[in-house]
DRENSELO-857309 format. One record per residue (C-alpha): residue in three letters; x, y, z. Coordinates in steps of 0.05 Angstrom, whole numbers, plus 5000, padded with zeros to 4 digits. Each point is the difference from the previous one (the first is absolute). Example, Ala and Ser with C-alpha at 12.3 -4.5 7.8 and 13.67 -1.06 7.14 Angstrom:
residues 2
SITE   aa     X     Y     Z
SITE  ALA  5246  4910  5156
SITE  SER  5027  5069  4987
This chain:
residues 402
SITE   aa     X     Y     Z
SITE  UNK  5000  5000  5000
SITE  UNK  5070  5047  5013
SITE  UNK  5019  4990  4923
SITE  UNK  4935  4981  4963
SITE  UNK  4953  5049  4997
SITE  UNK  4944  4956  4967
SITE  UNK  4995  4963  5063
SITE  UNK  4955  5001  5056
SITE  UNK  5008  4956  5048
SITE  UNK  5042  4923  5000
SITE  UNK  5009  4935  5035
SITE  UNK  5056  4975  5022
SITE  UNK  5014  4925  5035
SITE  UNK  5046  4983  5045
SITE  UNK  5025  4931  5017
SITE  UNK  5047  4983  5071
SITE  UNK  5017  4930  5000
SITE  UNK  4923  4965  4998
SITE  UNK  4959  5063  5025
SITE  UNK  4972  5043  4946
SITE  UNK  4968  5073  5000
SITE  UNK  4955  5033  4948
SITE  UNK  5012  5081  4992
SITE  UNK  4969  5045  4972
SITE  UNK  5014  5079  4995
SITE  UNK  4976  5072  4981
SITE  UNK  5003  5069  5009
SITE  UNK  4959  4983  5077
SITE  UNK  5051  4954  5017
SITE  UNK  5021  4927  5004
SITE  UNK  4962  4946  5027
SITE  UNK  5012  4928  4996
SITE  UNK  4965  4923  5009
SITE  UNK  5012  4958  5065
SITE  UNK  5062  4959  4989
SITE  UNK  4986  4922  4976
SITE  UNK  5035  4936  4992
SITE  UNK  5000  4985  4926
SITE  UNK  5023  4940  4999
SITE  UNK  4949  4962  5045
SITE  UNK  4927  5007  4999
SITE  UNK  4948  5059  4981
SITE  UNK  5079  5030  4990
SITE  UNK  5004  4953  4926
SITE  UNK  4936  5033  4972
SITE  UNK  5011  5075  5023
SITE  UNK  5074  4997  4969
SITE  UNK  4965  4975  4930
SITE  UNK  4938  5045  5013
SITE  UNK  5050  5063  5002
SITE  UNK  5050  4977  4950
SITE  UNK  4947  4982  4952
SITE  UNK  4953  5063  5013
SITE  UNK  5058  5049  4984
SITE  UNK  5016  4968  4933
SITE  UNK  4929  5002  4984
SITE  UNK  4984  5073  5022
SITE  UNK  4988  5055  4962
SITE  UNK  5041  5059  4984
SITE  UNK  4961  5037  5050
SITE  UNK  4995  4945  5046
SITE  UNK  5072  5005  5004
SITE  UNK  4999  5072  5013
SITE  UNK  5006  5033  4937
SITE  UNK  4974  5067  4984
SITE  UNK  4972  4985  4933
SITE  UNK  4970  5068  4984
SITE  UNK  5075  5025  4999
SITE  UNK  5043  4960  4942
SITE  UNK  5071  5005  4957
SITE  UNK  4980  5044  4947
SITE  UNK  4993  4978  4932
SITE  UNK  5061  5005  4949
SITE  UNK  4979  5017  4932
SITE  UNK  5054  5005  4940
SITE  UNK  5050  4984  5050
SITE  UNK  4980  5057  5042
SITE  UNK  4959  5009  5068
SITE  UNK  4963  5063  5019
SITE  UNK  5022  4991  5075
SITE  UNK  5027  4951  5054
SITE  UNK  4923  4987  5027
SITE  UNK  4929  5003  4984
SITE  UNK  4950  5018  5056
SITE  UNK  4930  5021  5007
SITE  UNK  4973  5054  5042
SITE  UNK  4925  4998  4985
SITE  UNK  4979  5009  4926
SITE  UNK  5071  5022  4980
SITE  UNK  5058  4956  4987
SITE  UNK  5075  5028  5003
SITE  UNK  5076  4983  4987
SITE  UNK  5048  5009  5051
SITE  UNK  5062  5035  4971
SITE  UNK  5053  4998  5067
SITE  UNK  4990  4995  5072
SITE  UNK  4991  5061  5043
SITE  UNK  5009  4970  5078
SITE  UNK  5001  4922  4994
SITE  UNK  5026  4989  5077
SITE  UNK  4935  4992  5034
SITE  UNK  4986  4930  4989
SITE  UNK  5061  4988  5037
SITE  UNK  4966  4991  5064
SITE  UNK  4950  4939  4991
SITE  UNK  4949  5032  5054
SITE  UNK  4994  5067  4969
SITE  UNK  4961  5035  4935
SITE  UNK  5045  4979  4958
SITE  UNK  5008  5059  4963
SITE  UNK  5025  5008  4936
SITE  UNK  4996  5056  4946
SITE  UNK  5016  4999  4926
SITE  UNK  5003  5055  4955
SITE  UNK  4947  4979  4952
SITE  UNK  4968  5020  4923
SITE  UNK  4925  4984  4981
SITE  UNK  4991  4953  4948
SITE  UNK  4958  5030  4961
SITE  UNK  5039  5068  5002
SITE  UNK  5071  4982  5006
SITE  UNK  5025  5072  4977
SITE  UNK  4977  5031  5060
SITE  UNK  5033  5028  5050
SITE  UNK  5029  4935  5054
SITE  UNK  4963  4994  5065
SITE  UNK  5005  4966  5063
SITE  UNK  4964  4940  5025
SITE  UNK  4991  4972  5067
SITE  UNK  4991  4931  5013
SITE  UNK  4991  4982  5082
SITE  UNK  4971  4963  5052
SITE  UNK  4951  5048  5036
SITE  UNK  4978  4984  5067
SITE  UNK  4928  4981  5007
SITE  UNK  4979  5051  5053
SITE  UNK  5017  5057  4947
SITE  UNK  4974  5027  4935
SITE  UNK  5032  5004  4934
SITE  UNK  5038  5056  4987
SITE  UNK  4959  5008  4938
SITE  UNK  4939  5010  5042
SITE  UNK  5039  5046  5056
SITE  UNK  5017  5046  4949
SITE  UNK  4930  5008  4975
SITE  UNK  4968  5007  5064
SITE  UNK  5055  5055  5004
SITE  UNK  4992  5032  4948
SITE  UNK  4926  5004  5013
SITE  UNK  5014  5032  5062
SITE  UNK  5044  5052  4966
SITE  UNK  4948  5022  4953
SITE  UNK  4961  5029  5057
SITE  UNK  5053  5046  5017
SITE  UNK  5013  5068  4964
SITE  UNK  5032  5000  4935
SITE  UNK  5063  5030  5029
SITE  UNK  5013  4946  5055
SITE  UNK  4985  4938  4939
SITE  UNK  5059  5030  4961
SITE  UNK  5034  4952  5053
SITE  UNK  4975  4938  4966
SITE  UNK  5075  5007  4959
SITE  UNK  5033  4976  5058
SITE  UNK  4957  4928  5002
SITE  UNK  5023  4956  4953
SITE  UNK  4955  4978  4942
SITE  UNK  4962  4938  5009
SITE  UNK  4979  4978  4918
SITE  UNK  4968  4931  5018
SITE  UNK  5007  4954  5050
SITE  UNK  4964  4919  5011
SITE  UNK  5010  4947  5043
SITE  UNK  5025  4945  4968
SITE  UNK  4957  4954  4961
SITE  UNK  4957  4988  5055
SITE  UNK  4949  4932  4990
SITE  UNK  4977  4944  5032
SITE  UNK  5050  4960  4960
SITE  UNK  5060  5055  5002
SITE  UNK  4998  5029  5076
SITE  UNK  5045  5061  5011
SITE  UNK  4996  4999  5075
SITE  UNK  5042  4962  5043
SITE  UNK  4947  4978  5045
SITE  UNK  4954  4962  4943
SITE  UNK  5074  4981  4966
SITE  UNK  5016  4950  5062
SITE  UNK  4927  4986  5002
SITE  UNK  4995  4975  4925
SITE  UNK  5056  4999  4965
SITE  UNK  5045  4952  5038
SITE  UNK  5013  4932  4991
SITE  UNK  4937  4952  5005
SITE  UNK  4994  4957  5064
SITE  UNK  4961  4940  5006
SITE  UNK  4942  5004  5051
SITE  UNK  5032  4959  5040
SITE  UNK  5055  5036  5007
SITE  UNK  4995  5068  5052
SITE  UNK  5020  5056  4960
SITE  UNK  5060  5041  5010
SITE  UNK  5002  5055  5060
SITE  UNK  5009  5063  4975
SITE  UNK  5020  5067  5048
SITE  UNK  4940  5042  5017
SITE  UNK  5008  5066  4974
SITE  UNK  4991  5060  5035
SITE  UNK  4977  5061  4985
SITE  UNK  5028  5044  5050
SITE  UNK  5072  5016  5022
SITE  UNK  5051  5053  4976
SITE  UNK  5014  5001  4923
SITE  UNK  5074  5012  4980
SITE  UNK  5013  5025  4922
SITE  UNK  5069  4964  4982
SITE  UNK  5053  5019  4944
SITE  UNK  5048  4959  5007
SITE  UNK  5065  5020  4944
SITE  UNK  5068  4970  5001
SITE  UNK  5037  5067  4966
SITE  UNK  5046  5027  5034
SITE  UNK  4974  5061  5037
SITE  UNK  4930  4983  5001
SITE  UNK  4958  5010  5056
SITE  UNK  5001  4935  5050
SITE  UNK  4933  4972  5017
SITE  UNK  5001  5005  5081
SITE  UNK  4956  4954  5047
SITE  UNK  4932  5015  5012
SITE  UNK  5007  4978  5083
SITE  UNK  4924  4996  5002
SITE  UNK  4979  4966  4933
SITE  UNK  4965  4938  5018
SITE  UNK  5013  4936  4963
SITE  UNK  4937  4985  4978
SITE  UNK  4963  4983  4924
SITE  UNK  4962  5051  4968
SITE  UNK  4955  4983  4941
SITE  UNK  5028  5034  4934
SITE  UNK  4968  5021  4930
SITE  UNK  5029  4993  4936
SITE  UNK  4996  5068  4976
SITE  UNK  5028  5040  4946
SITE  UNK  5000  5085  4977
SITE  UNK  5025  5032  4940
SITE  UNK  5032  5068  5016
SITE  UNK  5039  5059  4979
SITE  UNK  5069  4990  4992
SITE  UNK  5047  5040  5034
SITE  UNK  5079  4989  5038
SITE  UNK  4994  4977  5078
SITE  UNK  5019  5057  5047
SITE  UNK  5047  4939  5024
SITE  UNK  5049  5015  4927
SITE  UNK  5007  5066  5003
SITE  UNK  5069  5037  5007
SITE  UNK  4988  5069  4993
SITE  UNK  4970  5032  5057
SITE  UNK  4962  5050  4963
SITE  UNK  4958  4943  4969
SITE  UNK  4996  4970  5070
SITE  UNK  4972  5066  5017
SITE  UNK  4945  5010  4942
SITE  UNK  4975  4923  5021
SITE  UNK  4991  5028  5065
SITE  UNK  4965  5058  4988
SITE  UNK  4951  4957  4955
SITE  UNK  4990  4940  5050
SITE  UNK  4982  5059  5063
SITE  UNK  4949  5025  4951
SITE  UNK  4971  4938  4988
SITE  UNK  4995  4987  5079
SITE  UNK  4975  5072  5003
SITE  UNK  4958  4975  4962
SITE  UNK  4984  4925  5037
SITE  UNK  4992  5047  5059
SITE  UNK  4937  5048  4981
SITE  UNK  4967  4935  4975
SITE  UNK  5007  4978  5070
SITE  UNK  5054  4942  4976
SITE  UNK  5066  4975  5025
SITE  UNK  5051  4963  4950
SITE  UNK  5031  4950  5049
SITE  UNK  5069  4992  4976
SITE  UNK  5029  5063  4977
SITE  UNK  5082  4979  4982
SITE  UNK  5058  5007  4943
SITE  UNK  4961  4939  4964
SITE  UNK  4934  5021  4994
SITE  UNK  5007  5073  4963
SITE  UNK  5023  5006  4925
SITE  UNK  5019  5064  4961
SITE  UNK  4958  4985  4943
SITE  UNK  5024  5059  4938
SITE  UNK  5015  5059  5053
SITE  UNK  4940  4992  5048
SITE  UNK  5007  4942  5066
SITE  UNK  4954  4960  5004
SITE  UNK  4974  4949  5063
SITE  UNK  4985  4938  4983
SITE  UNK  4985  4923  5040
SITE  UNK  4941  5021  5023
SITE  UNK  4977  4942  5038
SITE  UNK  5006  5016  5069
SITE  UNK  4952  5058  4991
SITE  UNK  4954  5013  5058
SITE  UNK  4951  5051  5032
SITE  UNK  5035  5055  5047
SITE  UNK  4952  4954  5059
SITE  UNK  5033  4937  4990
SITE  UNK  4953  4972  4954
SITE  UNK  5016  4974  4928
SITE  UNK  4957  5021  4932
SITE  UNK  4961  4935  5022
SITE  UNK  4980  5031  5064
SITE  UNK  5043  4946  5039
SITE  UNK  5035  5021  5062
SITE  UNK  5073  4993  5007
SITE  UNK  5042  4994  5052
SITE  UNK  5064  4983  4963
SITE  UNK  5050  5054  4988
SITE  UNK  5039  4994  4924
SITE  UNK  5059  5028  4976
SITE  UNK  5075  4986  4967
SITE  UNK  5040  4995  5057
SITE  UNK  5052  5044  4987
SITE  UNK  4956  5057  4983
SITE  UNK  4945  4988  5063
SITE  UNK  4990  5065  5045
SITE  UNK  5024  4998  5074
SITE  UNK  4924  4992  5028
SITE  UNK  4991  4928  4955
SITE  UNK  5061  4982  5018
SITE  UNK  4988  5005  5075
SITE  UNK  4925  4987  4985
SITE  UNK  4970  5047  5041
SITE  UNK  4986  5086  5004
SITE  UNK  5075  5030  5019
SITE  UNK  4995  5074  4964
SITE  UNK  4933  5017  5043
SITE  UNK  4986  5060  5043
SITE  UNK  4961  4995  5071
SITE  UNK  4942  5038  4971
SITE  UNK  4992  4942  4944
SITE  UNK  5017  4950  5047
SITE  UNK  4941  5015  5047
SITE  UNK  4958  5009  4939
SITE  UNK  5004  4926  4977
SITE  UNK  5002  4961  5061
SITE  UNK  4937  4969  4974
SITE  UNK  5036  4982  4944
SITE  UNK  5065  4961  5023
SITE  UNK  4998  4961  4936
SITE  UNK  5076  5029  4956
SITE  UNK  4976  5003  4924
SITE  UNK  5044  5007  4944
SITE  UNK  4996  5083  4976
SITE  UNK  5012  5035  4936
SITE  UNK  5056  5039  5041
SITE  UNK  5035  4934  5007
SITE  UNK  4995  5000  4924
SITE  UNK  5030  5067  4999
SITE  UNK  5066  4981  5051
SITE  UNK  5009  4939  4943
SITE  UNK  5008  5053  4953
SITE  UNK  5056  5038  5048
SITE  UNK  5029  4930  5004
SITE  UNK  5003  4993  4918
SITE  UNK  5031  5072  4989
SITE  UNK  5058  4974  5053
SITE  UNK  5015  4929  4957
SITE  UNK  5004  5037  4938
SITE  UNK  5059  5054  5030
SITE  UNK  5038  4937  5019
SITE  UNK  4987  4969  4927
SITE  UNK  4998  5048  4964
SITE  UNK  5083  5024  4969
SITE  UNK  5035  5063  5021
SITE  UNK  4958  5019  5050
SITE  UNK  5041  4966  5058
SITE  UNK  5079  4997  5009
SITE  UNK  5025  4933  5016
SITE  UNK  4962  4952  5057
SITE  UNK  5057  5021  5047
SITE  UNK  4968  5067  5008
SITE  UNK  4948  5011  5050
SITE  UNK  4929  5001  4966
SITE  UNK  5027  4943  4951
SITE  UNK  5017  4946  5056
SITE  UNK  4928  5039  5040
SITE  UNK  4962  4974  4934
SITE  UNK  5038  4934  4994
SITE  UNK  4972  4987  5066
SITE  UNK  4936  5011  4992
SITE  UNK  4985  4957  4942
SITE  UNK  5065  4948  5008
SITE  UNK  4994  4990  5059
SITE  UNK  5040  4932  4993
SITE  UNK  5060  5031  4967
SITE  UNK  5016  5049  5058
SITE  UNK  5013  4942  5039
């Protein structure tokens, strides 16, 4: 699932000495049979019963994504590296944008291709999303709508703002049927391997719903950000969507070298909270991945961690998870609880000792971002033996002041 983007989930066996174990794993996690002699017994007929079932499956029984395919070559010559479907509309990848967020197995699995219509490959390249979105959460597609319908109530001068969301052009689930399930839970349910009735089917881990929500880049260049701990991320399952949005195409915040661009992102991605904010939204996960410079205007984007100011989501779900990129998270997430507060304010909300994420915490991410790009950014610091250089270092590597 790390290298092959066309799949969505696999088995694996494992054999020690006569005690076998069935596996199977997706973007919720692993989970795995009870072990069994196959040798003796019941043992015989479930080693056949799984050999025999995996020859016999299906491509998507296996786990393959078959709405997403090597493009055709024609005349010795293919329109792109893949073919995928979002909706109605079918497109060729052309190169991958961010292709290490499948990394993780429990994670969205994230990966982004710059991408050409098929049936208007002159236009101009654009980006497309493919991910694992958690359950409890709606598209992005349909966050940005229900945004955008907020912003039309505002006056005219306050939607100019809308420039610093990025563009949403379509977005789908997966091929979702009966037959074809794009959600974890229904995948495990149906689409494993068949079990005899009198056989007890496998265990899987219950997934939960609630808990703290980490967003993960994980990069092995040199310089990149480190992914740090979340202490309190529980280990638990959460049920995922297959889920996939076509967008503009712009350059991540995260590749930037000249602070003046830096800069210009910035000033679009605060007008698009601005923005979030007189809606009576919060983004979530404000950091140097999730903002582009798209032409000359910055643009935020990932959009699924969207909630109400109150703590609800566009569902009207309460949460009580609090999301952001670790590096990037205010001091009040961090410590999880009201630290910048006066006495006045405090006396105000003693009915209301619950912390909940703010847009203000959205707004320190943003501090956070400007500091990252001095240290990346060239010529703006002298050597790391200087003062702010090893204070920076320090700040986001951690590891290699040690």
């Amino acid at each position: 699932m790390t290298s092959d983007p066309t799949r969505r989930f696999v088995f694996g066996v494992t054999i020690e000495d006569v005690d076998m174990q069935l596996w199977y794993c997706d973007r919720s996690g692993c989970v795995a049979s009870e072990r069994f002699n196959y040798t003796v017994g019941s043992g015989v007929l479930s080693f056949v019963h799984t050999f025999v079932s995996l020859a016999c499956a299906k491509d998507h029984q296996l786990g393959f994504d078959v709405g997403m395919r090597q493009t055709p070559v024609t005349d010795g010559y293919s329109q792109g590296d893949l073919e995928m479907t979002v909706g109605k509309r079918i497109f060729y990848t052309t190169r991958p944008i961010s292709n290490t967020g499948p990394d993780r197995v429990r994670s969205r699995g994230t990966r982004v291709w710059a991408t050409c219509d098929k049936d208007n490959l002159d236009c101009m390249p654009r980006a497309l999303k493919d991910c694992w979105a958690n359950n409890s959460r709606h598209g992005e597609g349909d966050t940005y709508a229900t945004i955008l319908d907020h912003a039309d109530r505002l006056p005219a001068e306050a939607q100019k703002a809308k420039e610093g969301l990025l563009t949403g052009l379509c977005h789908r689930n997966v091929l979702a049927s009966a037959s074809y399930p794009n959600d974890t839970t229904f995948i495990r349910k149906e689409c494993t391997i068949g079990i005899p009735p009198d056989r007890p089917a496998i265990a899987l881990v219950r997934p939960a719903n609630d808990g703290p929500s980490a967003s993960v880049h994980l990069s092995n260049i040199v310089g990149e950000i480190p992914q740090l701990p979340r202490v309190s991320a529980k280990q638990s399952a959460s049920p995922r969507t297959h889920y996939r949005i076509f967008n503009e195409k712009g350059v991540p915040a995260s590749s930037l070298t000249n602070m003046t661009s830096v800069l210009t992102t910035l000033v679009g991605v605060a007008k698009g909270l601005n923005l979030l904010d007189k809606c009576g939204f919060i983004h979530g996960d404000v950091s140097i991945h999730n903002m582009l410079l798209v032409g000359s205007t910055g643009k935020l984007c990932d959009l699924e961690y969207v909630r109400e100011s109150g703590g609800f989501n566009i569902a009207g779900h309460t949460y009580t998870d609090h999301t952001g990129t670790s590096a990037f998270l205010s001091h009040e997430l961090t410590s999880g609880d009201w630290i910048y507060t006066t006495p006045d304010y405090m006396r105000a909300t003693d009915d209301t000792p619950n912390f909940t994420q703010h847009i203000l915490h959205d707004a320190e991410s943003l501090w956070w971002v400007f500091v990252h790009g001095r240290k990346s950014c060239s010529g703006l610091l002298r050597p790391s033996s200087c003062r702010a250089g090893a204070c920076l270092s320090q700040i986001f590597e951690p590891e290699s002041c040690q």
